[in-house]
N, C-alpha and C positions, 0 to 999 in steps of 0.2 A: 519432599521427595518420595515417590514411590518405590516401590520393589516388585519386581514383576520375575516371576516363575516361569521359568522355560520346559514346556511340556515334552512329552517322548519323543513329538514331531519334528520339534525346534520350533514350536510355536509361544509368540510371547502375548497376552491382551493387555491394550490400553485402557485402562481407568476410562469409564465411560464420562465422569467431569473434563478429562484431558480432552476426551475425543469430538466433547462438545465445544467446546472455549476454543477449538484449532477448530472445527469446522469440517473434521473428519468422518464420513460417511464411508457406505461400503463401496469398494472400489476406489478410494483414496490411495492415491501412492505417498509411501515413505521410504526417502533415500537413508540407507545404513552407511555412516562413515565410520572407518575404523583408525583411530590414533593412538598408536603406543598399546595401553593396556584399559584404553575406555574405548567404547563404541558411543557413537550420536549419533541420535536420529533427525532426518532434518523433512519437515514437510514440503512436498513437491506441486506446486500452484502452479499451473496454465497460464500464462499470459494470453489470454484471448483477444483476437485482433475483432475491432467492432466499426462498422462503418459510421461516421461521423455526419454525413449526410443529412440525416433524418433530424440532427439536432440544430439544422440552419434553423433562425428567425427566436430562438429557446431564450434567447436572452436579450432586449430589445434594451435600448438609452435613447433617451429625448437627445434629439440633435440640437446644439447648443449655436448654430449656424456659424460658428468658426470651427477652421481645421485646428484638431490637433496635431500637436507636435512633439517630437521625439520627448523632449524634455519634460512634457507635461506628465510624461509615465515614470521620472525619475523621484526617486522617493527623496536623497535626500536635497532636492530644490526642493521638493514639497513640501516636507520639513522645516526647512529656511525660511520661505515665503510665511510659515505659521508663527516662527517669529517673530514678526516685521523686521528682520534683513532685506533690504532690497536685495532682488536677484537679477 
């Protein structure tokens, strides 16, 4: 655990190991919550919306010339079927 010194400003610095290991750079936002008689700090991450697009054809499978089927994606028949229970 750290101890961090609140300057004349109300300014506090993070331990530059914290700041690395979180991925905190300048312009990073950090939400302050306040409970009872502790404060937490909680880092504030972007969900960035990314177009999908570009990632058509990225991952390619030999086609087996049968369709699959719903069940073939369930794990536990797959399971089963490994050990010779008929399914």
């Amino acid at each position: 655990m750290s101890v961090l010194t609140v300057s004349s400003k109300g300014q506090i610095v993070l331990p530059a190991a914290l700041r690395r290991r979180l991925g905190l750079g300048a312009g990073a936002q950090v939400e302050l919550v306040e409970e009872q008689d502790e404060l937490r700090l909680r880092v504030v991450r972007d969900v960035r919306t990314q177009d999908i697009s570009g990632l058509a054809g990225l991952i390619q499978a030999r086609a087996s010339g049968a369709p699959r089927r719903l069940e073939h994606f369930d794990a536990a028949l797959v399971l089963r079927r490994g050990k010779g229970d008929a399914a």
